[in-house]
C-alpha positions in Angstrom: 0.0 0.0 0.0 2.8 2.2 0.6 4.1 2.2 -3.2 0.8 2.6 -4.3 0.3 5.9 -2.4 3.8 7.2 -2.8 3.3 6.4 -6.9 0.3 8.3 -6.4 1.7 11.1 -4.6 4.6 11.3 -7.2 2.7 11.0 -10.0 0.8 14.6 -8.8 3.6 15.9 -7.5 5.0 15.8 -10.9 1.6 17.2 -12.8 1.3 19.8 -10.4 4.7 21.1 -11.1 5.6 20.3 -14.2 8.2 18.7 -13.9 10.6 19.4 -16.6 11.6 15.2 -17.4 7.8 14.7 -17.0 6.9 17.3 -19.8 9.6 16.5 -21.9 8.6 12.5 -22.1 5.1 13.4 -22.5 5.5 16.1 -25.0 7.9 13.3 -26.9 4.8 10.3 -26.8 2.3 12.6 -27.8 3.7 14.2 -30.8 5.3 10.1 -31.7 1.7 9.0 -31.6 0.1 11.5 -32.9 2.2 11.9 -35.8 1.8 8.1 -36.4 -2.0 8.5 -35.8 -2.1 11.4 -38.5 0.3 9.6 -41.4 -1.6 6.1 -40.7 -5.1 7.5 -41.1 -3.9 10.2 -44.2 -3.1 6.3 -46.1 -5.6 3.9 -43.7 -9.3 6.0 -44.4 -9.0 6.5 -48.0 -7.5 2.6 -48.5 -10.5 1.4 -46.4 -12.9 3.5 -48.3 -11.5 2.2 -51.7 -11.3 -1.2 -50.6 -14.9 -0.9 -49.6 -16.3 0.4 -53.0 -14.1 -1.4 -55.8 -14.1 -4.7 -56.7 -10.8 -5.5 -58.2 -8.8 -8.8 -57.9 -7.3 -9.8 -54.7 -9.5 -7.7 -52.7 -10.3 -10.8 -50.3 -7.4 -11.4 -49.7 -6.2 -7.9 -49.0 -9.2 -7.9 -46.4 -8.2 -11.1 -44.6 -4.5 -9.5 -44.3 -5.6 -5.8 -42.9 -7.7 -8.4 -40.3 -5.2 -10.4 -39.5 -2.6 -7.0 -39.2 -4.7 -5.7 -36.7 -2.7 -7.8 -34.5 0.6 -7.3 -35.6 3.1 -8.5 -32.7 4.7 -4.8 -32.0 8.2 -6.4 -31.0 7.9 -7.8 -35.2 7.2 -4.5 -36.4 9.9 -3.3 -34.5 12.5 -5.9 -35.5 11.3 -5.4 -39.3 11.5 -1.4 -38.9 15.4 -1.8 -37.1 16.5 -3.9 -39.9 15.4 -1.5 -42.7 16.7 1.6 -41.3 20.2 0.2 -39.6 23.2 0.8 -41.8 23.1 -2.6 -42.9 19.3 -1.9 -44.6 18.2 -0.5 -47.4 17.5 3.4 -45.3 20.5 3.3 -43.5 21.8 5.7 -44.9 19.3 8.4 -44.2 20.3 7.9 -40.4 16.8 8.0 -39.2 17.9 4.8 -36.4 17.1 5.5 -32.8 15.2 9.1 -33.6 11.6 9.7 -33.1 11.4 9.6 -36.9 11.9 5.9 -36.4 9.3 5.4 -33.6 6.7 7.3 -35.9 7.1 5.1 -38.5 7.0 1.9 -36.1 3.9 3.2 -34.8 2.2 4.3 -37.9 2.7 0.7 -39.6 0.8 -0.9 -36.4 -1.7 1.4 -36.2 -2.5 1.4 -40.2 -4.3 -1.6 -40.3 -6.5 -0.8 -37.4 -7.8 2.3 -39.3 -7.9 0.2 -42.7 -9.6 -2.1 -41.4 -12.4 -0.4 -39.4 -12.7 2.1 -41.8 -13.4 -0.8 -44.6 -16.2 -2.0 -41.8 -18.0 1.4 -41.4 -17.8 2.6 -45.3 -19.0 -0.9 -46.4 -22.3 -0.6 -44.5 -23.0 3.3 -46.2 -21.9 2.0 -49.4 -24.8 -0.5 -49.2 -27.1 2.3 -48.6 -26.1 4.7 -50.8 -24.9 2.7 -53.7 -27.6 3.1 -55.8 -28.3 6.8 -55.2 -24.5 7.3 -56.1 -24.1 5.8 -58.6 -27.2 7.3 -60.2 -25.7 10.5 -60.0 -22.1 9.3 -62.0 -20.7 10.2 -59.0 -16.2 9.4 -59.9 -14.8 6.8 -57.7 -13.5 9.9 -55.9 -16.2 11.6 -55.4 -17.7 8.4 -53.7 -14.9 7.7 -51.6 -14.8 11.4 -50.1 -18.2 11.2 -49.5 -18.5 8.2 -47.8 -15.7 9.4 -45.6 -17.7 12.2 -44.6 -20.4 10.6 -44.2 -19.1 8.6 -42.0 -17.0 10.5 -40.2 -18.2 10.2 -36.8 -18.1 6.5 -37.1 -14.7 6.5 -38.7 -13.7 8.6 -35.5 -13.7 5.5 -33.4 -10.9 3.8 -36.0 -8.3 7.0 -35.4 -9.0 6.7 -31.5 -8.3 3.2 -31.9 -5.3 3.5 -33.5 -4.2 6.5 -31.4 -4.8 4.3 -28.0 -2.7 1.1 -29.8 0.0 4.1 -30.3 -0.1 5.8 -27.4 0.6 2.5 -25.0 2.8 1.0 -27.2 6.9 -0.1 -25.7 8.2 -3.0 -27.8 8.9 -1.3 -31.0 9.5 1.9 -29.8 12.3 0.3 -27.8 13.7 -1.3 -30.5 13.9 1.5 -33.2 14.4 4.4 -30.6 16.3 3.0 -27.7 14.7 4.7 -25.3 17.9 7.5 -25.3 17.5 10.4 -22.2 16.7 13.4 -23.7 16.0 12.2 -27.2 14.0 9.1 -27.8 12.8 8.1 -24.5 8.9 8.1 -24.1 6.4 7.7 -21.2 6.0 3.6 -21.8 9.8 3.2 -22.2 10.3 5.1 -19.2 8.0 3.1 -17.2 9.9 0.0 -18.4 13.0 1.8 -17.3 11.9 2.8 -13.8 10.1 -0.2 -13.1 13.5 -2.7 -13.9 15.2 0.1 -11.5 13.2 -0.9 -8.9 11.5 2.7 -8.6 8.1 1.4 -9.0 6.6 4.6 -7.4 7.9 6.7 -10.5 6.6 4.0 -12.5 3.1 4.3 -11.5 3.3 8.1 -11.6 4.5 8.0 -15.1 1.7 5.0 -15.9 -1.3 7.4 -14.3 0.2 10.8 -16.2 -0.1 8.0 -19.6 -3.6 7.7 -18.8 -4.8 11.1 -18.4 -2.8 12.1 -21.5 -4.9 9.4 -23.0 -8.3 10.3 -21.4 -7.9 14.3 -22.5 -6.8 13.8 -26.0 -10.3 11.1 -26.3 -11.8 13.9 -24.7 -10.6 16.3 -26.7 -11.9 14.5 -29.6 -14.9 13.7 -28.3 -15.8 16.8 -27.7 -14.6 18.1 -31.3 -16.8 15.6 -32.8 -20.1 16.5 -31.0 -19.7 20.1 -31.8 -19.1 19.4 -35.5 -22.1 17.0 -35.2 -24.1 19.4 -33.5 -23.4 22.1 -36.7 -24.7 20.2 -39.0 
């Protein structure tokens, strides 16, 4: 009991002040996952939208492997994503190794088959509804895809906070491809890692609890975006 209020204690002790190390890990996850959030779902909401309303070859199969990604082992991805981009890879030579470049990319390959896929489940269903009323109209493959999207964007809202909670909690291939560095790649899930194999489990738990609030106010945050654009309409 005595960890579990001294984590607690930390853990506002170091929201209440601000402490420097706190903000600077925070500020580091958030802008890693939601940079991954924002690349994955600029490729995952249009891909699931198309997949949804052409029929082309190969489209079951691509369906049954965005399904089946959706549960991508993170210490894989990371492995994969290390290989590529050490200087024996093909991107070594860019240098992007242990940077948060290289976590954002980790993170965004994870997290794009979540939004691919959920998207593909939430356009599929409007497609069935509106197919004959677009395609009436001679409405471009384009012009069917963006609006589905819209159309659907309150349901499609779920997919991105999916991906952004996979993101935000995720430790094994951030490890791998950033190496948790002081000052430079180390975010709050590989710092809890790092403090809880020190022993210092009450720093661990005040780091876990600030992970969940920053979780909570960004769903929040969106939440609350989401009703008032609904609420204009």
């Amino acid at each position: 009991m005595n960890g579990l209020s001294d984590g607690f204690r930390e853990a506002f002790r170091l929201v209440v002040t601000l402490d420097p190390a706190l903000v600077e890990i925070a500020g580091l996850s958030l802008f890693v996952s939601l940079s991954a959030v924002a690349a994955a779902s600029l490729i995952g909401l249009p891909l699931g939208a198309l997949i949804s309303v052409r029929s082309f070859p190969g489209r079951g199969v691509i369906v049954v492997l965005l399904n089946a990604f959706m549960g991508l082992p993170p210490v894989v991805v990371g492995l994969v994503v290390y290989l590529m981009l050490s200087r024996s890879g093909p991107f070594g030579v860019l240098g992007l190794l242990f940077t948060p470049t290289a976590m954002i990319i980790a993170q965004t390959i994870l997290i794009l088959p979540i939004i691919a896929s959920l998207t593909r489940q939430s356009i599929s269903d409007l497609w069935d509804h509106y197919r004959e009323l677009l395609q009436s109209l001679d409405a471009t493959p384009a012009q069917i895809t963006a609006t589905l999207l819209w159309d659907a964007r309150r349901s499609l809202l779920t997919a991105v906070l999916a991906g952004f909670g996979r993101a935000i909690a995720e430790v094994g291939a951030v490890m791998i491809v950033g190496g948790n560095i002081e000052h430079a790649t180390r975010v709050l899930t590989t710092a809890i890692a790092l403090e809880t194999s020190k022993g210092n489990l009450a720093l661990a738990l005040g780091l876990g609890l600030v992970l969940l609030i920053l979780a909570l106010v960004v769903n929040a945050a969106t939440h609350a975006l989401a009703s008032r654009t609904m609420g204009r309409r």
